[in-house]
Residue frames as qw, qx, qy, qz and C-alpha x, y, z in Angstrom:
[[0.328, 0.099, -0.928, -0.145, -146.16, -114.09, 118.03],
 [0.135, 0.311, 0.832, -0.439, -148.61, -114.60, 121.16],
 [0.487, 0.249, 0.058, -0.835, -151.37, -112.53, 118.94],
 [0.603, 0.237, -0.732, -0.208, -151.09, -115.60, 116.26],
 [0.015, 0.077, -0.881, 0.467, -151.55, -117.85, 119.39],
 [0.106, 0.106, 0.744, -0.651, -154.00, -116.54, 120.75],
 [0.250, 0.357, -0.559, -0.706, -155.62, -116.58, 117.54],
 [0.628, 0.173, -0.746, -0.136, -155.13, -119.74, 116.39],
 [0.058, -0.046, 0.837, -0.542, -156.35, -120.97, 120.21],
 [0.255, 0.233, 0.385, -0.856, -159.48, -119.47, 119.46],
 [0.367, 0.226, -0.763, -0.481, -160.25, -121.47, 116.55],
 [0.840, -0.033, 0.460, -0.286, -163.23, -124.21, 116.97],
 [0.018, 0.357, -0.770, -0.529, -162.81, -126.93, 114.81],
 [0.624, 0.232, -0.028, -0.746, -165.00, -127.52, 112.20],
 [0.775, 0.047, 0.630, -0.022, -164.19, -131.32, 111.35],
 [0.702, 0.692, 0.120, 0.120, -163.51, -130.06, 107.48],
 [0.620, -0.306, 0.072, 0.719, -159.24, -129.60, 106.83],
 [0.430, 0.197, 0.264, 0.840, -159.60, -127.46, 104.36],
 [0.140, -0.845, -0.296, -0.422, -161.88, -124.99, 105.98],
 [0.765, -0.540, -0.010, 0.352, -159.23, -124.97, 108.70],
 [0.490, -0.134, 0.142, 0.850, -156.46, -124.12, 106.73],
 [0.069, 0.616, 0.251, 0.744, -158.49, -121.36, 105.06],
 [0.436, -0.868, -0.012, -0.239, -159.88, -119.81, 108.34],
 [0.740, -0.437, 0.039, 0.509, -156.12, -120.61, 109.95],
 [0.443, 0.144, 0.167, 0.869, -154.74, -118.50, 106.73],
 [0.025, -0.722, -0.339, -0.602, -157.38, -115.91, 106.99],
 [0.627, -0.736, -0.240, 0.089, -156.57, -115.33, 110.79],
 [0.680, -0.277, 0.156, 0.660, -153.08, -114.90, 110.07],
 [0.148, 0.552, 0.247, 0.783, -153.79, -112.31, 107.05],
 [0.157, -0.848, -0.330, -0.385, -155.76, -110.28, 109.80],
 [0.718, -0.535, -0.071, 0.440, -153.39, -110.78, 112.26],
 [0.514, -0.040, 0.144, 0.845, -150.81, -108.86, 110.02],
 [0.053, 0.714, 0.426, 0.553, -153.22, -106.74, 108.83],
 [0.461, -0.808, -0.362, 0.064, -153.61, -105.55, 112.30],
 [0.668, -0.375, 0.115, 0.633, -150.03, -105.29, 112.65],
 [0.431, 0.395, 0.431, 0.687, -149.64, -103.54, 109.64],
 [0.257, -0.769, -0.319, -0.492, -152.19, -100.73, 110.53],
 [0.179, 0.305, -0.476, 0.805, -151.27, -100.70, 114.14],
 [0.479, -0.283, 0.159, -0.816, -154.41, -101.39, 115.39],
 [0.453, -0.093, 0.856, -0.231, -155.98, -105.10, 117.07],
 [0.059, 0.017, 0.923, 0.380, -157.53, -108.06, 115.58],
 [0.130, 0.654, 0.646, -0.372, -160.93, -107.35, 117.18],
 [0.249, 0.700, -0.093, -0.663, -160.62, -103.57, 115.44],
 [0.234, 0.426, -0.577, -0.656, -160.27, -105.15, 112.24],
 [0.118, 0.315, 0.935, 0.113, -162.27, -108.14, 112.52],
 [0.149, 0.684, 0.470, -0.538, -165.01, -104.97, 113.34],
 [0.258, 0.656, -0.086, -0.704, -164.27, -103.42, 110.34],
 [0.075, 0.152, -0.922, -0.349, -164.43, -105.97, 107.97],
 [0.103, -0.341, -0.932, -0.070, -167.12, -107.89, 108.86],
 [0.021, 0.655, 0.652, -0.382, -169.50, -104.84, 110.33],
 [0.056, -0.706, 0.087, 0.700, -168.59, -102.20, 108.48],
 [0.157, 0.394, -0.617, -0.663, -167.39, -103.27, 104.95],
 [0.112, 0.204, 0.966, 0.109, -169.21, -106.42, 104.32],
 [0.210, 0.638, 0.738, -0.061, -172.57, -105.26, 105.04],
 [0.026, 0.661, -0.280, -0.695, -171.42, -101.63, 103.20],
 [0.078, -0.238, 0.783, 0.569, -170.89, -103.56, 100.30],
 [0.116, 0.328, 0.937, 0.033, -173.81, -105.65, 100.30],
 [0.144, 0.628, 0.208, -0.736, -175.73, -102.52, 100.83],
 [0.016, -0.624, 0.303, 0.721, -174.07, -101.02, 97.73],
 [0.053, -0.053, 0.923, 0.376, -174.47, -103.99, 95.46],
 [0.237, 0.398, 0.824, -0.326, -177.70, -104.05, 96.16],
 [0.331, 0.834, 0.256, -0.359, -178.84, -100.65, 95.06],
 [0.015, 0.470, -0.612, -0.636, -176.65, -100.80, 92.22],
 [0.141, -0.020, 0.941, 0.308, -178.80, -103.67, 91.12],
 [0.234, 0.474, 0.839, -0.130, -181.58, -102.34, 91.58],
 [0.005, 0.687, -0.198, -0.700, -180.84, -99.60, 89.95],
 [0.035, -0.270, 0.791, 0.547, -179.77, -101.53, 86.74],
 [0.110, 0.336, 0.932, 0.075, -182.98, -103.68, 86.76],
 [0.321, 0.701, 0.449, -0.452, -185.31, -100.89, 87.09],
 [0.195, 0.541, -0.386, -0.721, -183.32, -99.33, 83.78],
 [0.019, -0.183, 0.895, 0.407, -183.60, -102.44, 82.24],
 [0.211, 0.466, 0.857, 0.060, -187.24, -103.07, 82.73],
 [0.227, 0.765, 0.156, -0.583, -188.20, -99.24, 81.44],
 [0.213, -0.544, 0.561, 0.587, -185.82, -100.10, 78.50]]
């Protein structure tokens, strides 16, 4: 329970409720997540956000440009 605290301490607030409750529920998904896995929020905020995200973006990327170059030889 104090991880959810210490969480949900760390929280600015943004003046918008409903970007609160989404970043309050998305703190709490990682929170379990952590739990789940066994490993801290930091270690999974790190892999999420430094690791996958910009992985992905990566990937999307050269998939598209991939498609576009077929499509303009086509």
């Amino acid at each position: 329970m104090s991880k959810y605290i210490d969480a949900y301490n760390s929280m600015g607030n943004s003046g918008f409720e409903a970007i609160d409750f989404i970043f309050k529920v998305c703190v709490i998904i990682l929170v379990d997540m952590a739990n789940f896995l066994g490993i801290s929020y930091e270690a999974i905020n790190i892999i999420i956000f430094v690791l996958l995200q910009p992985g992905l973006i990566l990937l999307f990327f050269i998939l598209w440009r991939k498609e576009r170059k077929k499509n303009i030889i086509s």
